[in-house]
PDB file of N, CA, C and O in Angstrom:
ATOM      1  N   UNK A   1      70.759  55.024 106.313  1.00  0.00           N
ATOM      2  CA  UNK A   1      70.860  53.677 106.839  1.00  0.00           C
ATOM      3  C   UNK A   1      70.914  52.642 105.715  1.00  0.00           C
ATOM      4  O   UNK A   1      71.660  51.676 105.557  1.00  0.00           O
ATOM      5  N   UNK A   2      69.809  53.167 104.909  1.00  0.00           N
ATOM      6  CA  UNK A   2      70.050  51.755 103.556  1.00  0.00           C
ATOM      7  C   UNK A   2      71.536  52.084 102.580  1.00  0.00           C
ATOM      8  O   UNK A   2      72.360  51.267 102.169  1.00  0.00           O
ATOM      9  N   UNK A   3      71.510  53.225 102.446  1.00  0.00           N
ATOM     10  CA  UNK A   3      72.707  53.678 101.407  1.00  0.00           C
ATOM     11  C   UNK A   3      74.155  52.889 102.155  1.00  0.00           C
ATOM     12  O   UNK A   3      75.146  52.548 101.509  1.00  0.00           O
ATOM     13  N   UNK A   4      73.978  52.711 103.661  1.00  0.00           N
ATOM     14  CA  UNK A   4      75.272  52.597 104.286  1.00  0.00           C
ATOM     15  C   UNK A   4      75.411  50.887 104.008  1.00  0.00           C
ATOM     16  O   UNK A   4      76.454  50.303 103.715  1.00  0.00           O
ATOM     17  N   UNK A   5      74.105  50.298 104.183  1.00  0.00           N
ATOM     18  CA  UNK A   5      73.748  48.500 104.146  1.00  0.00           C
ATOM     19  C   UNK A   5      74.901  48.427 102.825  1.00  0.00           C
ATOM     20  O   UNK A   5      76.047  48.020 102.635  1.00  0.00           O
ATOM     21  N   UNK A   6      73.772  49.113 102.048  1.00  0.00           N
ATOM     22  CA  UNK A   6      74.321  48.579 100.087  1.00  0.00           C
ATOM     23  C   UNK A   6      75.677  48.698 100.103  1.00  0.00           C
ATOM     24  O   UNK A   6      76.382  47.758  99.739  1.00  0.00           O
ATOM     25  N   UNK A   7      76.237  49.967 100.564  1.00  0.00           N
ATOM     26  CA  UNK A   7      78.016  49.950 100.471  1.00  0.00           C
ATOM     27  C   UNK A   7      78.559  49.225 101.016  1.00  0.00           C
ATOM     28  O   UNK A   7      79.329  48.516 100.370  1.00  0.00           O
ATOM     29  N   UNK A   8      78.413  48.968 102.884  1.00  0.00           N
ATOM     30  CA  UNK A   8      79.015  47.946 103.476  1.00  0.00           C
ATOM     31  C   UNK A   8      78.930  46.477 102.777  1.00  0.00           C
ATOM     32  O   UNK A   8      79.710  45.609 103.168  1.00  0.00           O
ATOM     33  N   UNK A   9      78.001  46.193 101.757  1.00  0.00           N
ATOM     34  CA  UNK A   9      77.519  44.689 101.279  1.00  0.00           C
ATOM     35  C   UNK A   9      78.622  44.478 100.167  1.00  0.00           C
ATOM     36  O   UNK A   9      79.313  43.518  99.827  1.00  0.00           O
ATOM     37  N   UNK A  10      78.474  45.952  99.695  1.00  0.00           N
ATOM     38  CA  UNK A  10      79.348  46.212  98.236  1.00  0.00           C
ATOM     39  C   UNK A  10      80.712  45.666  98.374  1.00  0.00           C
ATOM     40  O   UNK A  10      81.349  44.846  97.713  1.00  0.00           O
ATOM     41  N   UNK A  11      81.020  46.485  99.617  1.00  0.00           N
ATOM     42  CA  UNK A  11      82.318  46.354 100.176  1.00  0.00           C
ATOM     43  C   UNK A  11      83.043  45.390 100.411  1.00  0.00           C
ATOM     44  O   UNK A  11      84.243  45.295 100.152  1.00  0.00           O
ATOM     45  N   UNK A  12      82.204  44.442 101.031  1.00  0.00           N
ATOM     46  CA  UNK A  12      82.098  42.406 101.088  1.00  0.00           C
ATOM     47  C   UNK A  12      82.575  42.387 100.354  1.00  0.00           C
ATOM     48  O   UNK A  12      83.767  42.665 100.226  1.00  0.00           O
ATOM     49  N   UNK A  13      81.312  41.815  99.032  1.00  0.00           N
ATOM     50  CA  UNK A  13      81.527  41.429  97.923  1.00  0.00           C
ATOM     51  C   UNK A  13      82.884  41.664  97.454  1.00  0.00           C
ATOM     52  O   UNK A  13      83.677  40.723  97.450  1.00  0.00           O
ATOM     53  N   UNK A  14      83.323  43.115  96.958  1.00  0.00           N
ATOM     54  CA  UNK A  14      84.832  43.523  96.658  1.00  0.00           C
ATOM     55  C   UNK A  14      85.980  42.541  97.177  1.00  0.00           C
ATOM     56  O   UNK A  14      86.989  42.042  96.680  1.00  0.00           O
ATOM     57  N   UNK A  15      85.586  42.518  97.938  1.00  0.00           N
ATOM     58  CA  UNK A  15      86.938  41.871  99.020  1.00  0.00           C
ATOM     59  C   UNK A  15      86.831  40.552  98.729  1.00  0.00           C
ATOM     60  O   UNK A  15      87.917  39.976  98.678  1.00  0.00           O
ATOM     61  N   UNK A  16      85.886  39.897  98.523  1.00  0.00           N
ATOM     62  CA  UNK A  16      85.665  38.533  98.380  1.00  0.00           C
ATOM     63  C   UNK A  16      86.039  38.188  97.012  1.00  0.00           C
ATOM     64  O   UNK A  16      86.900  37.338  96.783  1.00  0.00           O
ATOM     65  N   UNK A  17      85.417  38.824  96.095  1.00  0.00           N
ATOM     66  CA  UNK A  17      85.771  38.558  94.417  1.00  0.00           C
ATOM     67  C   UNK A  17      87.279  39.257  94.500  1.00  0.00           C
ATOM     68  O   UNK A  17      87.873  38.973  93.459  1.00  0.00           O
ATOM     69  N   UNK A  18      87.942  39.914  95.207  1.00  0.00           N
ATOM     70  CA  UNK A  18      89.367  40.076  94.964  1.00  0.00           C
ATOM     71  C   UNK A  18      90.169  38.768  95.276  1.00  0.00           C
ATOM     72  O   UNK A  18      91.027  38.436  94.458  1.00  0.00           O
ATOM     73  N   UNK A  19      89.936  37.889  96.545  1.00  0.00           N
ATOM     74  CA  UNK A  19      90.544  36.875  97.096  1.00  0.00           C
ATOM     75  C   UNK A  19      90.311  35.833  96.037  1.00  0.00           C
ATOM     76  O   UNK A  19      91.260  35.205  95.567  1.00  0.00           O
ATOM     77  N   UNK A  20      89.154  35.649  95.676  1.00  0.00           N
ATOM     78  CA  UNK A  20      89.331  34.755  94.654  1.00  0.00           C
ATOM     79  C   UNK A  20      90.141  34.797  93.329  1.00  0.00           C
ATOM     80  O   UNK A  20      90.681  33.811  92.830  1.00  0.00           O
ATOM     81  N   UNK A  21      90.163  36.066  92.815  1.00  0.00           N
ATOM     82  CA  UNK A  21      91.072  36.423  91.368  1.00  0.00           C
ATOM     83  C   UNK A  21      92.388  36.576  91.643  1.00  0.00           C
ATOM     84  O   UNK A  21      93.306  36.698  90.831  1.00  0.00           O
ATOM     85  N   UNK A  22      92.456  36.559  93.197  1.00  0.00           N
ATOM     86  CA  UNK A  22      93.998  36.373  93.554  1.00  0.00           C
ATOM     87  C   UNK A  22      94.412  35.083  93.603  1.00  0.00           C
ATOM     88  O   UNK A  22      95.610  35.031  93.323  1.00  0.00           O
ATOM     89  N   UNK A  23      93.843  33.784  93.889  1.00  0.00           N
ATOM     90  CA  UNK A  23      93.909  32.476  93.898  1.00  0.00           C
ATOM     91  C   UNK A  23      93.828  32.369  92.464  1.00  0.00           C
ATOM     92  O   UNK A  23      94.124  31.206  92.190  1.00  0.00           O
ATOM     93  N   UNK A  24      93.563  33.038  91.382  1.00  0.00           N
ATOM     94  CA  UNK A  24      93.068  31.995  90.168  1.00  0.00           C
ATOM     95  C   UNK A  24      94.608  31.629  89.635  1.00  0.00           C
ATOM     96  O   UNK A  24      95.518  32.457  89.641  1.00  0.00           O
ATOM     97  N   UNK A  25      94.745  30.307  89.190  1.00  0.00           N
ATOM     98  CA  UNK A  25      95.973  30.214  88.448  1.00  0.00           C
ATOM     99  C   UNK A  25      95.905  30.214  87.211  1.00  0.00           C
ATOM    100  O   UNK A  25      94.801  29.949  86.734  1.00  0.00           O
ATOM    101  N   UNK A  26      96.965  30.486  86.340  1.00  0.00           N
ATOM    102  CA  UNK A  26      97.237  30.777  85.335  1.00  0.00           C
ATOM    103  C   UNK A  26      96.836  28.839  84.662  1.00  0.00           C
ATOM    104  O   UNK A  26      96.712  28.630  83.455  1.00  0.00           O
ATOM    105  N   UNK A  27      96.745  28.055  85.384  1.00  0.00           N
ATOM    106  CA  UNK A  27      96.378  26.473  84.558  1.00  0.00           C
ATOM    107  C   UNK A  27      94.774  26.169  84.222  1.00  0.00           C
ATOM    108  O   UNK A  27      94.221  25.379  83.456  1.00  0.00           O
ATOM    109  N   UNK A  28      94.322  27.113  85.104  1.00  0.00           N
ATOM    110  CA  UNK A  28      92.583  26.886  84.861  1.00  0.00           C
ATOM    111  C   UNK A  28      91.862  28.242  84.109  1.00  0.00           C
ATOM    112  O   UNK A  28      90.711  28.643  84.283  1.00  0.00           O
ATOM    113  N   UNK A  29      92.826  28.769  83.290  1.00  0.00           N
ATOM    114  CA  UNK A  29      92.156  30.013  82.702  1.00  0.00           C
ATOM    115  C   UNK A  29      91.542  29.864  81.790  1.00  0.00           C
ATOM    116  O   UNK A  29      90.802  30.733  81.328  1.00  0.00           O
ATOM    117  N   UNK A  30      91.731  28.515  81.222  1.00  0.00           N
ATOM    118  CA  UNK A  30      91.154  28.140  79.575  1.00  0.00           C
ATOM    119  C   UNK A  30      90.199  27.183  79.671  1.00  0.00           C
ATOM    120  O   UNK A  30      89.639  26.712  78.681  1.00  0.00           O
ATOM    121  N   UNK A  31      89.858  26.699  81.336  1.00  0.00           N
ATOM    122  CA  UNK A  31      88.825  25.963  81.736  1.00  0.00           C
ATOM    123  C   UNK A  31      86.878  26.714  81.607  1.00  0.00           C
ATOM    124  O   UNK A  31      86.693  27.808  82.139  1.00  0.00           O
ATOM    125  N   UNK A  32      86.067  26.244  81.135  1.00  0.00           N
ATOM    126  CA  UNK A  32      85.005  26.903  80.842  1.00  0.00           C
ATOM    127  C   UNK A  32      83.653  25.595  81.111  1.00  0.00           C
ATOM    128  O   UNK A  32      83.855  24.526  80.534  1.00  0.00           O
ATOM    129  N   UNK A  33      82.765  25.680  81.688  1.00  0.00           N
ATOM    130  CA  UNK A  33      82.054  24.945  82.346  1.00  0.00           C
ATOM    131  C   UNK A  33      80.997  24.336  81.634  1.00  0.00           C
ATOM    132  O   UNK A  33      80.235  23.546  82.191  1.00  0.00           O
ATOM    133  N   UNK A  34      80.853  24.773  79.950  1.00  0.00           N
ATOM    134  CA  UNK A  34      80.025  24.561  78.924  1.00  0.00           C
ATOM    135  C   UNK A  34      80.671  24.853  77.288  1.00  0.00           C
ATOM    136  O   UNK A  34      81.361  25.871  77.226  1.00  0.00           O
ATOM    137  N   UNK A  35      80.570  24.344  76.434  1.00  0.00           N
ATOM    138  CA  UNK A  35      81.357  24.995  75.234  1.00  0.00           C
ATOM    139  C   UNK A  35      80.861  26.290  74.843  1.00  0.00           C
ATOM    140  O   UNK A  35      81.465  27.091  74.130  1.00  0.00           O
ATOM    141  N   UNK A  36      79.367  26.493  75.517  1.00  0.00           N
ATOM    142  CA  UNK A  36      78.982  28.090  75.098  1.00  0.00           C
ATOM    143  C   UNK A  36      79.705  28.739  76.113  1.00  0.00           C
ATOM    144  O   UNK A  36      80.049  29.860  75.740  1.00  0.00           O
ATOM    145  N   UNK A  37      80.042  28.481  77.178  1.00  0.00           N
ATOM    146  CA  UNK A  37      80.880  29.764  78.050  1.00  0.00           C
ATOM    147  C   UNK A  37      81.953  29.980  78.106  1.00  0.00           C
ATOM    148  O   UNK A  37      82.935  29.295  77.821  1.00  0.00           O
ATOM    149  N   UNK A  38      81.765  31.721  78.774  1.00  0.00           N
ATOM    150  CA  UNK A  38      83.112  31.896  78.417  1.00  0.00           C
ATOM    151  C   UNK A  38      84.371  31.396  79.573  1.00  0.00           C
ATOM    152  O   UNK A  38      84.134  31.418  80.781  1.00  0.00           O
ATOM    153  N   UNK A  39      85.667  30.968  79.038  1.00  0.00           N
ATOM    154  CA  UNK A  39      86.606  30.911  79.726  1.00  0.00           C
ATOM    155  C   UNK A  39      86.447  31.607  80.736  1.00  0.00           C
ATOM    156  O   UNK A  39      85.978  32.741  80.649  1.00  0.00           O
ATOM    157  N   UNK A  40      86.917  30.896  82.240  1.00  0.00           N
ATOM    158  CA  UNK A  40      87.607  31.316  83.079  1.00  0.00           C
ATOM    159  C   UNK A  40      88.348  32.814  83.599  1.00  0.00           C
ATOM    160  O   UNK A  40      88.263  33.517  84.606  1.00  0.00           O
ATOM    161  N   UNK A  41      89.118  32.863  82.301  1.00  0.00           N
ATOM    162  CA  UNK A  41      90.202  33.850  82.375  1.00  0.00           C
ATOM    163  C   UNK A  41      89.176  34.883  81.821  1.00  0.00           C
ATOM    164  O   UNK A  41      88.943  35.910  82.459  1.00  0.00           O
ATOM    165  N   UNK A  42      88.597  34.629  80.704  1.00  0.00           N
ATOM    166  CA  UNK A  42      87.633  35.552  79.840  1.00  0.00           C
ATOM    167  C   UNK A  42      86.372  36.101  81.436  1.00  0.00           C
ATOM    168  O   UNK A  42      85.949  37.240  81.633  1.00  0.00           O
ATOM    169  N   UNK A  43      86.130  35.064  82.146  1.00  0.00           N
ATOM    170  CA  UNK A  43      85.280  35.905  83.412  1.00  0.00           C
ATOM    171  C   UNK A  43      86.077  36.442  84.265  1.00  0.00           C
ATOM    172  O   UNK A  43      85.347  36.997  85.086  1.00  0.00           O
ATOM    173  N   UNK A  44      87.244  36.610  84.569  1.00  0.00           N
ATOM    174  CA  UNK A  44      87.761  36.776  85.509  1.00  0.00           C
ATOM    175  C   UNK A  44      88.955  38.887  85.354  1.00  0.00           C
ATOM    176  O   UNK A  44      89.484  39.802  85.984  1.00  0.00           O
ATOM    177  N   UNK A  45      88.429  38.021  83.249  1.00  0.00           N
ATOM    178  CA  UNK A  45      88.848  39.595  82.435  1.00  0.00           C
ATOM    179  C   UNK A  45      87.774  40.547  83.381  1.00  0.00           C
ATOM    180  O   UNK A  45      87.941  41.515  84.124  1.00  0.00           O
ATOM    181  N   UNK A  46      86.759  39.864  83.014  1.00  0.00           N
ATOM    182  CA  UNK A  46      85.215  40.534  82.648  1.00  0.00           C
ATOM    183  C   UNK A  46      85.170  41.235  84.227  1.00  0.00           C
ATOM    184  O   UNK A  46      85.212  42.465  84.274  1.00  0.00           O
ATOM    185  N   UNK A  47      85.091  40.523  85.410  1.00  0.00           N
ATOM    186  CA  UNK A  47      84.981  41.511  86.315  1.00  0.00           C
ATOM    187  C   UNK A  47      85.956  42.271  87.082  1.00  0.00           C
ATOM    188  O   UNK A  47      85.727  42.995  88.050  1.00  0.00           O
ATOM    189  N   UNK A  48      87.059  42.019  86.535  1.00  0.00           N
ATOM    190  CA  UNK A  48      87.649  43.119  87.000  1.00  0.00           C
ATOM    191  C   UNK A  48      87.897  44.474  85.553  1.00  0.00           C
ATOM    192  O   UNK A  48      88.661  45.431  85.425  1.00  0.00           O
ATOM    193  N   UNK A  49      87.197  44.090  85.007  1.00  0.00           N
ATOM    194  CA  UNK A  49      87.298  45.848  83.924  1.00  0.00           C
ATOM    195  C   UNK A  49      86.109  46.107  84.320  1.00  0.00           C
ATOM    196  O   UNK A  49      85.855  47.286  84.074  1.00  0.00           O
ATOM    197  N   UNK A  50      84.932  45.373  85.003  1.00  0.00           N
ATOM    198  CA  UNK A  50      83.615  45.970  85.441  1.00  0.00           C
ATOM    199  C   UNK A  50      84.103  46.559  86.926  1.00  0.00           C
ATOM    200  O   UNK A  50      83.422  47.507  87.316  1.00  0.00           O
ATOM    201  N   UNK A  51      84.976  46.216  87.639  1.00  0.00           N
ATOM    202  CA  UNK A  51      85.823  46.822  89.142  1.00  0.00           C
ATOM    203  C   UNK A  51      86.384  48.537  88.480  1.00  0.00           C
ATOM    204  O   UNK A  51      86.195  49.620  89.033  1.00  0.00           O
ATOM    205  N   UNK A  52      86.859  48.362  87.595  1.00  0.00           N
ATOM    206  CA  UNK A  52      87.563  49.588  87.207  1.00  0.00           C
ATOM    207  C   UNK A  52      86.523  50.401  86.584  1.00  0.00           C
ATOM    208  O   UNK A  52      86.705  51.614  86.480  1.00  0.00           O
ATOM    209  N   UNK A  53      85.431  49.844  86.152  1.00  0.00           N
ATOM    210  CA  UNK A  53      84.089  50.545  85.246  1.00  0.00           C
ATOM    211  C   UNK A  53      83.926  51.546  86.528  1.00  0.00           C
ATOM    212  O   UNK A  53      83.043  52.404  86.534  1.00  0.00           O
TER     213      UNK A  53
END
């Protein structure tokens, strides 16, 4: 029952962080919300090679 919660939640999530990296445009990739963070594009690297991890 819990193993099924965590996947179905997982599963969300997936779907949700896909819709968004499908909206991102190529004009806000170099946008970054602090000078210590990273770009946009640099987070958007980051979770999808953690999708393929």
């Amino acid at each position: 029952m819990v193993k099924q919660l965590i996947v179905g939640d997982a599963m969300h999530e997936l779907a949700t962080t896909r819709r968004i990296l499908e909206r991102l445009s190529e004009e806000h990739m170099p946008w970054r919300p602090h000078e210590k963070s990273m770009t946009l594009g640099e987070l958007a690297t980051h979770l999808i090679n953690l999708l393929n991890w």
